[in-house]
Wavefront OBJ file of the C-alpha trace (Angstrom):
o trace
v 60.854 160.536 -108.839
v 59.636 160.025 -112.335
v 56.089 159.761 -112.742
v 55.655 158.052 -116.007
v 57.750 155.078 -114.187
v 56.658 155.264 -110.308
v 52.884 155.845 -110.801
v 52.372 152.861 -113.479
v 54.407 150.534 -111.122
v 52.551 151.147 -108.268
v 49.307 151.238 -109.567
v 50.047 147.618 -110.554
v 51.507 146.283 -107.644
v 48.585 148.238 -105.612
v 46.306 146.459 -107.938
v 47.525 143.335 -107.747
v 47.461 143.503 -104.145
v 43.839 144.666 -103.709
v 42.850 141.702 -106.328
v 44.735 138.984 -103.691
v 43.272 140.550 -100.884
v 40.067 140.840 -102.500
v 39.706 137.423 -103.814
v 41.859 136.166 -100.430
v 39.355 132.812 -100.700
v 39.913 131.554 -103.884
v 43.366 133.303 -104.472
v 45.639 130.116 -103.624
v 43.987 127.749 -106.342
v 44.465 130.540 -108.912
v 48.067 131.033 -108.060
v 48.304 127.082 -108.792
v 46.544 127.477 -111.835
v 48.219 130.338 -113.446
v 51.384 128.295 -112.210
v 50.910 125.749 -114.044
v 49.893 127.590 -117.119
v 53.012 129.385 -117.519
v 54.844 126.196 -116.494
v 53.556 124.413 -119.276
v 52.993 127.306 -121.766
v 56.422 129.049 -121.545
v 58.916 126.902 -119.488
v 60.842 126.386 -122.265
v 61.349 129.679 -123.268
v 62.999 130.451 -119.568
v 64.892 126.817 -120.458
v 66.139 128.853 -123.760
v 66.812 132.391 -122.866
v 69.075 131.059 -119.593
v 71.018 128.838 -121.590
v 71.419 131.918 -124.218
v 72.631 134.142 -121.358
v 75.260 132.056 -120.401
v 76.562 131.538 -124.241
v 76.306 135.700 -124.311
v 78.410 135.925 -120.898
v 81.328 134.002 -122.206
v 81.403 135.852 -125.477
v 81.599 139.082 -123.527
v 84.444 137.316 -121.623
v 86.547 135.387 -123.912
v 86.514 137.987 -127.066
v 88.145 141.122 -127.473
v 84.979 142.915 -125.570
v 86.348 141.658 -122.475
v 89.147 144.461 -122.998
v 86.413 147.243 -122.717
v 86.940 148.620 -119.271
v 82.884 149.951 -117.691
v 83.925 153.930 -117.265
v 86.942 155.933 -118.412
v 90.163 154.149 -119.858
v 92.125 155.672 -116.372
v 89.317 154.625 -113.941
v 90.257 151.775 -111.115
v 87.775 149.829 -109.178
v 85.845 151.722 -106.628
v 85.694 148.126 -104.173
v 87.982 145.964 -103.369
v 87.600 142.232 -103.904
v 86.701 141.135 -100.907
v 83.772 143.833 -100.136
v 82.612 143.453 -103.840
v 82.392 139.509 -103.706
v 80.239 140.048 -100.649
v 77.998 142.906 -101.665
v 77.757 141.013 -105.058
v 76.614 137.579 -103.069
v 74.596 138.401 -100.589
v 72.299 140.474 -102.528
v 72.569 137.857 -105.641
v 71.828 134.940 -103.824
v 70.392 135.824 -100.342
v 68.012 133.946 -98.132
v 67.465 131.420 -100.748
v 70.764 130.158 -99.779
v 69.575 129.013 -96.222
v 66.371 128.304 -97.241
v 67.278 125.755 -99.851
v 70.534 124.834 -98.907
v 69.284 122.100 -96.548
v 66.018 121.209 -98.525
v 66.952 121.303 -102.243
v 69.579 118.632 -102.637
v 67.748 116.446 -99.950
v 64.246 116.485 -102.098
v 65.942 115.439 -105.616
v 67.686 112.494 -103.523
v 64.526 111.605 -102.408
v 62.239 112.450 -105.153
v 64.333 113.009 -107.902
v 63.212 114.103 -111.155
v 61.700 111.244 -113.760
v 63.422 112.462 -116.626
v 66.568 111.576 -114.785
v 65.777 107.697 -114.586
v 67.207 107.311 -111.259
v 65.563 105.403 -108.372
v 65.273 107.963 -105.217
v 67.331 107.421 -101.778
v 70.054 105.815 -103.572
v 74.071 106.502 -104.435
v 73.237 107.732 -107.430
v 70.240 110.188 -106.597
v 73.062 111.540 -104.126
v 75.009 112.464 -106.833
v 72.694 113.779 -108.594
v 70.571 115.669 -106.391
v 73.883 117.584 -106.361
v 74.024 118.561 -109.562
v 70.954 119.489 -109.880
v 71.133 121.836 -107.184
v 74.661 123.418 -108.599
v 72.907 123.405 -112.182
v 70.293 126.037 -110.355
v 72.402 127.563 -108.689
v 75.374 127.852 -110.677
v 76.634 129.684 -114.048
v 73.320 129.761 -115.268
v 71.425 131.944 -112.816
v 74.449 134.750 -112.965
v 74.591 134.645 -116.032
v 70.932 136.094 -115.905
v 72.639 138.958 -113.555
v 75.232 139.419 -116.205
v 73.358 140.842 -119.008
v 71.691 143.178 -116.957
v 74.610 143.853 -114.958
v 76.850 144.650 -117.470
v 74.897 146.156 -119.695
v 73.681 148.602 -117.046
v 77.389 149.095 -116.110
v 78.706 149.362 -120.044
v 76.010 152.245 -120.569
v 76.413 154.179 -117.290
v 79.852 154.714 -116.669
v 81.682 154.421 -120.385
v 78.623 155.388 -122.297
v 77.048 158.199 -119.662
v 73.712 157.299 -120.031
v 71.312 156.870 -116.479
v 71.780 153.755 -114.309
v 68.052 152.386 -115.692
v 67.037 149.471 -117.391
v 65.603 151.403 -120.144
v 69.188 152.667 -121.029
v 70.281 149.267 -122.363
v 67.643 149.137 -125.341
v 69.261 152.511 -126.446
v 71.721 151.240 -128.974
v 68.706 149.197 -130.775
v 65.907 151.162 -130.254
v 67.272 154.523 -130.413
v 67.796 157.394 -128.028
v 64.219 159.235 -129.123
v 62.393 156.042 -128.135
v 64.287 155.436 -124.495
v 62.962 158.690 -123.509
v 59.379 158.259 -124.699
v 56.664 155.717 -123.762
v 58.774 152.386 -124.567
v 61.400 153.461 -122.106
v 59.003 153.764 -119.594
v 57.226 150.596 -120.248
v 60.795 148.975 -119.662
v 61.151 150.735 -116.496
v 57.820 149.919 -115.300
v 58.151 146.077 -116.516
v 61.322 146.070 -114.095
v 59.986 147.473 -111.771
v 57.115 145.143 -110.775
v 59.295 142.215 -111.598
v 61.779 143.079 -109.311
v 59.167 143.757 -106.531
v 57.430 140.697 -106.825
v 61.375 138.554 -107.403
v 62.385 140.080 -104.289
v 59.154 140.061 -102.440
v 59.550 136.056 -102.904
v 62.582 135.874 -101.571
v 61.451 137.660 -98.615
v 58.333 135.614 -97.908
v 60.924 132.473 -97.632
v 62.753 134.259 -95.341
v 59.651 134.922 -93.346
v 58.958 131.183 -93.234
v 62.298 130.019 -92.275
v 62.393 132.344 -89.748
v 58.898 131.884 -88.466
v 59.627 128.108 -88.819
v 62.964 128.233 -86.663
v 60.874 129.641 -83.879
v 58.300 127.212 -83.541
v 61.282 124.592 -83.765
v 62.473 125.920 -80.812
v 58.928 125.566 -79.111
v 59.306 129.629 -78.717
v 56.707 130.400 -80.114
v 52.983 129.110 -82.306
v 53.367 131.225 -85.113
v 50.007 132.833 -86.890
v 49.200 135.471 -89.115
v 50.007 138.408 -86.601
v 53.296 136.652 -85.729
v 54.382 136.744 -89.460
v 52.927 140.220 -89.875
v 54.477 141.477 -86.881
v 58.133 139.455 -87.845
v 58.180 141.067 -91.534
v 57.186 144.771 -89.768
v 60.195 144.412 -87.660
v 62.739 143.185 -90.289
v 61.364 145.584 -92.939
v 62.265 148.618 -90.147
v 65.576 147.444 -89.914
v 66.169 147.395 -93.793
v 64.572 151.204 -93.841
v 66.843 152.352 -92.060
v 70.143 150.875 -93.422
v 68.524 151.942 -97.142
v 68.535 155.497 -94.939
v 71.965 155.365 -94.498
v 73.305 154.620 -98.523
v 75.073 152.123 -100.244
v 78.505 152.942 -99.323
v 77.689 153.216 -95.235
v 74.952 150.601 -94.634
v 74.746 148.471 -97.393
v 78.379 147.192 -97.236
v 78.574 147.213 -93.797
v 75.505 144.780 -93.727
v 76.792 142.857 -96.459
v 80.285 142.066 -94.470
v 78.736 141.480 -91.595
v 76.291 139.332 -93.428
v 78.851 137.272 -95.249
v 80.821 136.888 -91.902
v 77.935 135.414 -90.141
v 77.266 132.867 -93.028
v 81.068 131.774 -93.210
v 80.537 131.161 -89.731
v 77.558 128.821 -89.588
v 79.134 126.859 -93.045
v 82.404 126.428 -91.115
v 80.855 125.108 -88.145
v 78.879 122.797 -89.629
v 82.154 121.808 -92.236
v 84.380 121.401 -89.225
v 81.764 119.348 -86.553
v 80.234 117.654 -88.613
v 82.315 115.009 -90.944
v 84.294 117.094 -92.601
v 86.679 115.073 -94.592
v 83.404 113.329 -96.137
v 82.576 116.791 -97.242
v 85.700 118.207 -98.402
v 85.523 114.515 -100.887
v 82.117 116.135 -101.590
v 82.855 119.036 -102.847
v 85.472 118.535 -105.353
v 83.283 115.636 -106.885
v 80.214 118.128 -106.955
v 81.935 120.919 -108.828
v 83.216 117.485 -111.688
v 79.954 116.339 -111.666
v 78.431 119.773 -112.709
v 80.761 120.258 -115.239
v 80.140 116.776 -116.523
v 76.094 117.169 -116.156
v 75.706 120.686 -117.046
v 75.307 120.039 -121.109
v 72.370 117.362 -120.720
v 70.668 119.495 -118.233
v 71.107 122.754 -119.834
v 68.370 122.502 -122.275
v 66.578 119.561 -120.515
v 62.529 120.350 -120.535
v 61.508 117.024 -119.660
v 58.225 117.138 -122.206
v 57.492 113.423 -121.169
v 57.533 113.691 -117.869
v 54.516 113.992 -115.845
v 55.730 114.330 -111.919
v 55.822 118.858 -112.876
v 59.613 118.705 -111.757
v 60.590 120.846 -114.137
v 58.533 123.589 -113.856
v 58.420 123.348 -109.997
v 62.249 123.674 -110.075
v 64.494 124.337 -112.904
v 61.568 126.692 -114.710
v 60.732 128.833 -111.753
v 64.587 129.204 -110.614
v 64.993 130.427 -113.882
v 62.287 133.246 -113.919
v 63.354 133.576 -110.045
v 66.520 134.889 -110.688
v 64.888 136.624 -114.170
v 62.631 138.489 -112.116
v 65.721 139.396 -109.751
v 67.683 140.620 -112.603
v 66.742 144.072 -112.307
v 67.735 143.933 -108.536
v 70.936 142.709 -108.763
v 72.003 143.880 -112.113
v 71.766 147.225 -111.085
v 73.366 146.807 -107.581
v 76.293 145.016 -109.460
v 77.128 147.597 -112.048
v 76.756 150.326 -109.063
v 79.901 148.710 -107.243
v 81.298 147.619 -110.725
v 82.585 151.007 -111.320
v 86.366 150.355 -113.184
v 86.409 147.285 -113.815
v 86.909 145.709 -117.615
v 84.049 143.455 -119.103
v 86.287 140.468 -118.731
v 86.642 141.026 -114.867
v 83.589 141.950 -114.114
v 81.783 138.610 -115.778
v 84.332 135.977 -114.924
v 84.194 137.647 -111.365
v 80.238 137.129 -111.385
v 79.815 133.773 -112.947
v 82.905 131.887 -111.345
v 83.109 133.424 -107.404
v 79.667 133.255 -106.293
v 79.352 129.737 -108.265
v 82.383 128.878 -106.709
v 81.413 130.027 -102.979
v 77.585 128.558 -103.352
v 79.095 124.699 -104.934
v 81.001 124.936 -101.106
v 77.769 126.200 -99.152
v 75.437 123.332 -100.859
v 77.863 120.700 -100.577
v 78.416 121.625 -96.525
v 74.674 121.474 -96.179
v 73.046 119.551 -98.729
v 75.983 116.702 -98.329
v 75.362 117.029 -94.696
v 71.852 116.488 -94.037
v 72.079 113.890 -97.494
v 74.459 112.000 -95.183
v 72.230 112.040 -92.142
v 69.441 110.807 -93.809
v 71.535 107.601 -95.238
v 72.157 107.361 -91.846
v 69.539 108.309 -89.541
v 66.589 108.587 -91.665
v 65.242 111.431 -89.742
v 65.081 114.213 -92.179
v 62.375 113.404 -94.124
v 58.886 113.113 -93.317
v 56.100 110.333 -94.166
v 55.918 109.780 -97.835
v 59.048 111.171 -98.588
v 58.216 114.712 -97.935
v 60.705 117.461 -97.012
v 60.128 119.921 -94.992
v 61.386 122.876 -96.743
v 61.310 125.242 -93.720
v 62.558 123.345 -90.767
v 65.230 120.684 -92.530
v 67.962 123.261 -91.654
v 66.924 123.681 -88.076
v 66.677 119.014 -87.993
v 70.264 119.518 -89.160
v 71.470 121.418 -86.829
v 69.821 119.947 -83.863
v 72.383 116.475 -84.468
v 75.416 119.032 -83.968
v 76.715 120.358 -80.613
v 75.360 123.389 -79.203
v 72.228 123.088 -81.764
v 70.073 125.977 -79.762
v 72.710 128.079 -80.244
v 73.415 127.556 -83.848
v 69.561 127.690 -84.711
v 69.505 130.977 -83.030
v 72.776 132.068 -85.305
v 70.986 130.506 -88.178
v 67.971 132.922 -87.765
v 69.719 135.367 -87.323
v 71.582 134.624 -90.510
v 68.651 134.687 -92.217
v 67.365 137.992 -90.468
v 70.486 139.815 -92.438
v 69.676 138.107 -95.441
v 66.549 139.742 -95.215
v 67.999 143.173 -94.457
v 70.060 142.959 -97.276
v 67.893 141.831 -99.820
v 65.261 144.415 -98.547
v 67.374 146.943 -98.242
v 69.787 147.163 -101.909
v 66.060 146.020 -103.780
v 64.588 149.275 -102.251
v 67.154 150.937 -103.350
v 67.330 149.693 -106.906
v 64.070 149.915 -107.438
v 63.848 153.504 -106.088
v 66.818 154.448 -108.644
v 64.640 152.675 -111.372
v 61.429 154.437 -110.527
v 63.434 157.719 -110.609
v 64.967 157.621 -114.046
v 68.172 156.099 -113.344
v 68.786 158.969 -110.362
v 71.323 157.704 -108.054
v 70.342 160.245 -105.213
v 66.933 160.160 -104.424
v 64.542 161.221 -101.437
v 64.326 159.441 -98.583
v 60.955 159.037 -98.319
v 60.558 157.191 -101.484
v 62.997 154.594 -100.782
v 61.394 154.067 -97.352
v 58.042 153.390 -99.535
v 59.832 151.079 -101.655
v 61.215 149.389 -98.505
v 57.758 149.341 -96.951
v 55.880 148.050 -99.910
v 58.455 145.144 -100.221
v 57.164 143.873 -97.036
v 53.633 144.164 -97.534
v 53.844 142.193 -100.895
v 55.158 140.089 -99.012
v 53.237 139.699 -95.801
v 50.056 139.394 -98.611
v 51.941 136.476 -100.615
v 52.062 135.103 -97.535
v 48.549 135.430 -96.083
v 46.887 134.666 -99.304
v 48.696 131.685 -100.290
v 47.047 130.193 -97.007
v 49.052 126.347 -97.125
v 49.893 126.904 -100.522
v 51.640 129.846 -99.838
v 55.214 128.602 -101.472
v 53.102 128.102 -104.465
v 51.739 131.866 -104.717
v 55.524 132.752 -104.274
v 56.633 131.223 -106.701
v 53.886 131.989 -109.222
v 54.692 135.927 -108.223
v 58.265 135.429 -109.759
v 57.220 133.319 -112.682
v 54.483 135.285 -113.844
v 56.439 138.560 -113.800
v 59.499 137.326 -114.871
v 57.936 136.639 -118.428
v 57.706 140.445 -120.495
v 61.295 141.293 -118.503
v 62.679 138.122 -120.252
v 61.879 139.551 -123.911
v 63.412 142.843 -122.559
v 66.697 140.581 -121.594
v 67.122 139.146 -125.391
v 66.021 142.601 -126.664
v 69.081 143.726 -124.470
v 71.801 141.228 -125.312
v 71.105 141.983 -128.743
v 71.290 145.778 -128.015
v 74.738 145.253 -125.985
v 76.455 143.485 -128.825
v 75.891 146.338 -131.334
v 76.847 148.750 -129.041
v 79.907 146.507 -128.400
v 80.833 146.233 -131.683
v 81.140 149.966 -132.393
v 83.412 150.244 -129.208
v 85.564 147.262 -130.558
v 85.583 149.446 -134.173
v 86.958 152.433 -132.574
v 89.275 151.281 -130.454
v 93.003 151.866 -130.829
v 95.313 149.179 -131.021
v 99.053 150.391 -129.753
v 101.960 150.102 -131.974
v 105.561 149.986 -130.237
v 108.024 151.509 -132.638
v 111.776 151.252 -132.364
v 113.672 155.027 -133.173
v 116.789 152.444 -133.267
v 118.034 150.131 -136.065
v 118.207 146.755 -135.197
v 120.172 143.772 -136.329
v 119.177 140.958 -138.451
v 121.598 138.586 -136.706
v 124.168 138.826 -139.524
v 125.538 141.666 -138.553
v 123.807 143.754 -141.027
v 121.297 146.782 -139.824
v 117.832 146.434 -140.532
v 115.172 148.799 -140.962
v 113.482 150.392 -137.473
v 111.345 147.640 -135.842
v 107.755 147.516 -134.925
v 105.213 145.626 -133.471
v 101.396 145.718 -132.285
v 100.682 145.539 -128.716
v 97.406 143.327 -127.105
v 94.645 145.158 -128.005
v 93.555 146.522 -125.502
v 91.413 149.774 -124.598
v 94.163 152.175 -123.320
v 97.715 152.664 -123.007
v 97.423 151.463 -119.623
v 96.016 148.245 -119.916
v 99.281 147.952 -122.425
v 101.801 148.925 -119.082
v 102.722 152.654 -120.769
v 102.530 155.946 -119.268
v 99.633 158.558 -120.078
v 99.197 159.216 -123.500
v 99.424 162.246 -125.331
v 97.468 163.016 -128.273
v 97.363 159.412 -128.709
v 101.150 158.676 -128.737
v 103.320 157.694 -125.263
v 106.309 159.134 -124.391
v 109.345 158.005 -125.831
v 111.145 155.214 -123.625
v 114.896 153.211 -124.311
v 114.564 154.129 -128.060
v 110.598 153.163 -128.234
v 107.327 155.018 -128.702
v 103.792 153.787 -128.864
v 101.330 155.120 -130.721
v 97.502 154.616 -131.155
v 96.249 153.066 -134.300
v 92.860 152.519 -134.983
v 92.543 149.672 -137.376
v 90.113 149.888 -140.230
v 89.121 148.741 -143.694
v 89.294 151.000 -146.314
v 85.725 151.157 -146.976
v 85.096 152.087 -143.881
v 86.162 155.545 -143.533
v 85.425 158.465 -145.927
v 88.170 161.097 -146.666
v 87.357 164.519 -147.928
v 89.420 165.144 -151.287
v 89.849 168.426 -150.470
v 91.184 168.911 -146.537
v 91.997 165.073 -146.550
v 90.571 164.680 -143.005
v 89.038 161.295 -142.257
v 85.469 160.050 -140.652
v 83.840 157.127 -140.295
v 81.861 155.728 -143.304
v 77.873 155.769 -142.822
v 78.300 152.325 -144.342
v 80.583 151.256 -141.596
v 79.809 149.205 -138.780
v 81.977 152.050 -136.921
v 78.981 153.825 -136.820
v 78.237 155.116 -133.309
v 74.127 153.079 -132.511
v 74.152 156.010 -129.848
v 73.828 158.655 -132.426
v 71.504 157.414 -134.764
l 1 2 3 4 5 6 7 8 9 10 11 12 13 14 15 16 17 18 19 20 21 22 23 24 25 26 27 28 29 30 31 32 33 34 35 36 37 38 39 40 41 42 43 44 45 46 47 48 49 50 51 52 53 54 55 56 57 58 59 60 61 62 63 64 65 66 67 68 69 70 71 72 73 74 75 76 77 78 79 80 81 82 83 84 85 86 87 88 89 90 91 92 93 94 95 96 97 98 99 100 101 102 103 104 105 106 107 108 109 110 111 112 113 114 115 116 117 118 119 120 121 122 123 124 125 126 127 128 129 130 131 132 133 134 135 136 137 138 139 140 141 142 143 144 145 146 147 148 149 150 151 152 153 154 155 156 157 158 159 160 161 162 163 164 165 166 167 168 169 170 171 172 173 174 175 176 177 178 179 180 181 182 183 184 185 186 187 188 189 190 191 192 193 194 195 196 197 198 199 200 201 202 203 204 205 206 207 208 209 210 211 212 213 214 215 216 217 218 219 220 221 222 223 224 225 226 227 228 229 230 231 232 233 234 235 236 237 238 239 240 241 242 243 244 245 246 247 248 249 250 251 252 253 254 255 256 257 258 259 260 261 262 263 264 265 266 267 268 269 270 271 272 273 274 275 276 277 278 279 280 281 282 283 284 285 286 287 288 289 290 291 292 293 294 295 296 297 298 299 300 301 302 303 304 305 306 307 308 309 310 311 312 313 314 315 316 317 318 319 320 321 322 323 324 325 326 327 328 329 330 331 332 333 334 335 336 337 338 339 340 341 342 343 344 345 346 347 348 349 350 351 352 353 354 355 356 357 358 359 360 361 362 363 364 365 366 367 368 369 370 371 372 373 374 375 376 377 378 379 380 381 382 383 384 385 386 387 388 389 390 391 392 393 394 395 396 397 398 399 400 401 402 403 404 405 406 407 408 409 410 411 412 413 414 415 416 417 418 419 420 421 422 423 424 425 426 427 428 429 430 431 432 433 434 435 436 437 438 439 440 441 442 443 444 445 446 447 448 449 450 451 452 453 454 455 456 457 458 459 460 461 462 463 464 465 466 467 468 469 470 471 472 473 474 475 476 477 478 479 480 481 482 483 484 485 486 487 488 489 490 491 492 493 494 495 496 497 498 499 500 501 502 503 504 505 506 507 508 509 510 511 512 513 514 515 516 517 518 519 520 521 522 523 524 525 526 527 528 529 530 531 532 533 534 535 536 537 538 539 540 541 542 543 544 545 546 547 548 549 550 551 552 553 554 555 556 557 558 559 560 561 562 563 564 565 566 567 568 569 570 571 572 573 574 575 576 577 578 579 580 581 582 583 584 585
């Protein structure tokens, strides 16, 4: 471990544990006062940076730097598709999925936001409770995992610098200040946000899970109950963080995505599944066509607090997650070019999640037009039990509750055990090997944040949640600009020095006269190697001669920026030259 990193962090998580436990009596009206504070203080700095992110993502994709492959020009992918768009999901998204997949679109059709100027429980809420929920659940909150992700990838594997947050503010800040007390203030700023991001997502899967139990008239859940239910889960997750990312982890995560596909399926094909399919494809238009207005939306009139109960905290949610998943993501993004790797984050899970909210959200939507038994005096949702009212108009509905827990139950798993393991690399400088016994602390203290979230909040307890994530989300936010910022420099030097391949023709060709022309030539796609261009190995920057062609590399330059020495004639890069290497200053 590295002490500079793992002793700051847990002195303040430890202290901010002690000061809930402490002030246990009071603690859930100061979580909604601090709440609303940054709400109303900050929210639209979260509303900014997001929509920033997702500008940054599609540069990165669109522009030459997708070419720019994350490790050596030769390397393939160490995952295939399948097991990467799983690992990649179920850590990314996790229990929120099932926890708001019921309850999110079926609160903004009932109570939908005032800025919106639609009247609740009507054809158009519908719609736009959708959108909404795709809008916060869509490009925007990847493209939070992107800049992390990639940027953690970019300077790992093609850079070979430590898998650490710190690492990405090396271009701007300089290698002498990574390794001194900024880079550790990074490190510890990550990891405390990530503890407290994942430790929310946890304490919703305690509730859910809790909540499915008592549906079932199993069991009267109480403070030992949720103790005891996060002890148990929390064991399970030590031991598969035990066992490594390339044994447990994507084991889980199959299993884990097969058990989802399962309970979306069944409800998809029992329930009224043409309705749904119609759904779906007018969902994924209707973000598109929403997306701009709500993008930057901070509702400043507005005094229902939508905003900063939903859009605001999603968006320091998945902030405070970044750290989590942007490190898991470049771990299994080994080989893959910048292009790949961000349309493959923004578009599949987007993709995958628009399906999994339209099957449920549609769903119970539908059976409250219906029915009007999924929603509570007053309009109130029941955030914890709507998935468990769904389910119970569907055959076999003990069953599928029971599959639904259990659903949950690996969501938790997962998400407890890759955090544990992220945050034990970032505690340890970036080490990808570490000691068993600190990542079963890491695991452990995940679930006691938790269980204390939990226990403290009292009733209010999915306000102290989200306050957790909110809160520490802010300082890792200025580290995410900082980093974008940092990225692009260090993006633009690779572009610089880059090759470009040149096809040259050793025959003379004919200018369709019937007269012989000089030896043709022209520039390949730029691209990073010869083998992104379909040519064999290079050697000493030139392929092998094929059919009368050879390729060779040319790096393409201004004149100013390169300085030649009159005397040998040999060429280097200008110090007045954007070519010049951010890594070396």
């Amino acid at each position: 471990m590295q002490k500079p990193v793992f002793v700051p962090a847990s002195l303040v998580i430890l202290a901010m544990i002690a000061f809930a436990v402490v002030y246990s009596g009071t603690a859930s009206d100061a979580f909604k006062r601090l709440n609303t504070a940054i709400t109303d203080g900050v929210g639209w700095w979260y509303v900014l940076v997001a929509t920033g992110f997702v500008v940054f993502a599609l540069y990165c994709a669109f522009s030459r730097v997708g070419n720019i492959k994350l490790g050596g020009d030769d390397e393939t992918p160490e995952f295939g598709l399948p097991s990467w768009f799983a690992m990649l999901f179920s850590a990314g998204m996790g229990i929120g999925l099932v926890f708001y997949g019921v309850a999110e679109p079926l609160t903004h059709y009932v109570n939908p936001p005032e800025a919106g100027g639609v009247a609740g429980s009507t054809d158009a809420a519908a719609n736009q409770a959708m959108q909404l929920t795709l809008f916060h659940w869509g490009l925007h909150a990847w493209a939070i995992y992107v800049v992390v992700g990639l940027g953690l990838a970019y300077m790992t594997y093609r850079r070979r610098r430590p898998l650490s947050i710190r690492w990405l503010l090396e271009p701007l800040l300089g290698r002498k200040r990574i390794e001194g007390p900024i880079g550790h203030t990074i490190d510890v700023v990550a990891v405390v946000g990530t503890v407290f991001g994942i430790a929310t997502s946890l304490g919703f899967g305690v509730q859910q899970i809790s909540a499915g139990f008592e549906y079932l008239g199993w069991v009267e859940p109480n403070n030992w109950f949720v103790i005891g239910l996060i002890a148990v889960v929390t064991g399970l997750a030590t031991f598969s963080v035990i066992s490594g990312v390339t044994r447990g982890l994507r084991w889980l995560s199959n299993i884990n995505m097969g058990l989802a596909a399962g309970l979306a399926l069944f409800v998809l094909l029992l329930g009224p599944t043409v309705f749904l399919m119609q759904a779906w494809v007018q969902n994924l238009g209707g973000y598109v066509q929403a997306m701009p207005q709500l993008m930057l939306r901070t509702s400043p009139f507005a005094e229902d607090g939508w905003a900063g109960a939903w859009t605001i905290f999603y968006w320091a949610w998945w902030m405070s997650w970044a750290p989590f998943v942007g490190m898991f993501i470049a771990r299994i993004s080994r080989g893959r070019t910048i292009r790949e790797f961000v349309l493959g984050v923004l578009l599949a899970p987007t993709f995958i999640g628009s399906l999994w909210f339209t099957i449920f959200g549609d769903s119970g939507i539908l059976r409250q037009r219906n029915d009007g038994d999924m929603v509570g005096a007053g309009g109130s949702v029941d955030t914890n039990t709507t998935l468990f009212q769904l389910l119970d108009g569907l055959p076999v509905a003990t069953l599928t509750s029971l599959f639904a827990i259990a659903v949950v139950v690996f969501f938790f798993v997962t998400s407890c055990d890759s955090g544990s393991l992220v945050i034990d690399n970032l505690s340890s400088g970036g080490t990808l090997e570490t000691p068993k016994v600190s990542r079963t602390y890491w695991a452990v203290l995940l679930g006691i944040v938790a269980a204390v979230l939990l226990l403290v909040g009292g009733s209010g307890s999915l306000t102290a949640l989200q306050t957790a994530s909110i809160a520490t989300a802010a300082p890792f936010s200025i580290i995410m600009v900082l980093a974008c910022v940092s990225m692009l420099k260090a993006f633009r030097y690779d572009l610089a020095t880059t090759p470009r391949y040149l096809r040259v023709s050793t025959r003379a060709a004919s200018d369709g006269a019937g007269d012989v022309s000089e030896p043709s030539h022209h520039l390949l796609d730029g691209g990073v190697s010869a083998t992104f261009a379909g040519l064999p190995p290079a050697t000493r920057g030139e392929a092998a001669d094929s059919n009368g062609h050879f390729v060779v590399a040319v790096n393409e330059l201004p004149s100013h920026a390169v300085d030649v020495d009159p005397d040998t004639g040999a060429m280097q890069y200008s110090q007045e030259s954007h070519a010049r290497d951010p890594l070396r200053e």
